[in-house]
C-alpha positions in Angstrom: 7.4 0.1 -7.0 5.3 -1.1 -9.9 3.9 -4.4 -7.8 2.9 -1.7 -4.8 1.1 0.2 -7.1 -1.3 -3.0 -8.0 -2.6 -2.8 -4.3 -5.6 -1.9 -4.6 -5.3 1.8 -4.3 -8.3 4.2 -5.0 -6.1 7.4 -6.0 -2.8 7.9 -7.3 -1.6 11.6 -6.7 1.3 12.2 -8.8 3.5 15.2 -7.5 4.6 15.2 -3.7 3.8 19.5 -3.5 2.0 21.1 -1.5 -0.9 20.5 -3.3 -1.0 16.7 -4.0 -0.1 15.9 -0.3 -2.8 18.1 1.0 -5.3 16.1 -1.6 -4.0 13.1 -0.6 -4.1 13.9 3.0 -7.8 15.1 2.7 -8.6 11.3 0.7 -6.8 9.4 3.8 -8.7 11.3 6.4 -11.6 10.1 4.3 -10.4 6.5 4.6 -9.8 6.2 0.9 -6.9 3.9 -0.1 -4.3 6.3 -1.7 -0.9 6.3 -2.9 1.5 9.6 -3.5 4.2 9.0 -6.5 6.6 11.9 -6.6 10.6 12.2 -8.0 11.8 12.3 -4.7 13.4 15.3 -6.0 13.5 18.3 -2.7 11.6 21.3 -3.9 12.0 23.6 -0.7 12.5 26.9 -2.1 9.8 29.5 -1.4 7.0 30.4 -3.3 5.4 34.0 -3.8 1.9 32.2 -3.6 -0.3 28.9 -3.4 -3.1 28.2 -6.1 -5.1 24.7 -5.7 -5.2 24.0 -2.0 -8.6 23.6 -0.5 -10.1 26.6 0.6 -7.1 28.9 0.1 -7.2 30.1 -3.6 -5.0 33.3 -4.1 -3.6 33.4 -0.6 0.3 34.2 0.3 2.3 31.7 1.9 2.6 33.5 4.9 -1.4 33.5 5.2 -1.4 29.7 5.6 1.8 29.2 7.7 
């Protein structure tokens, strides 16, 4: 893991949420060379509300699905 890290990426996003995969999405789509490290640790349960992603501040999960 530690040499793939030396690739020459722009971005590291540490956390593999909702909200570093949708930053990390948004820098790929941008053609930015970016890299998501996470536990690998599942974190599926619900959440009452999303704070952080683009354009959705203070919104309730079901108003994104």
């Amino acid at each position: 893991m530690a040499d793939q890290l030396n690739d020459g990426y722009d971005v590291v996003v540490v956390g593999g949420g909702a909200v570093g995969l949708s930053g990390a999405l948004m820098l790929a789509r941008a053609l930015r060379p970016v890299v998501v490290v996470d536990a690998g640790v599942p974190r599926n349960a619900p959440a009452a509300g999303v704070h952080g992603l683009p354009a959705r501040e203070r919104r309730h999960g079901l108003e994104i699905a």
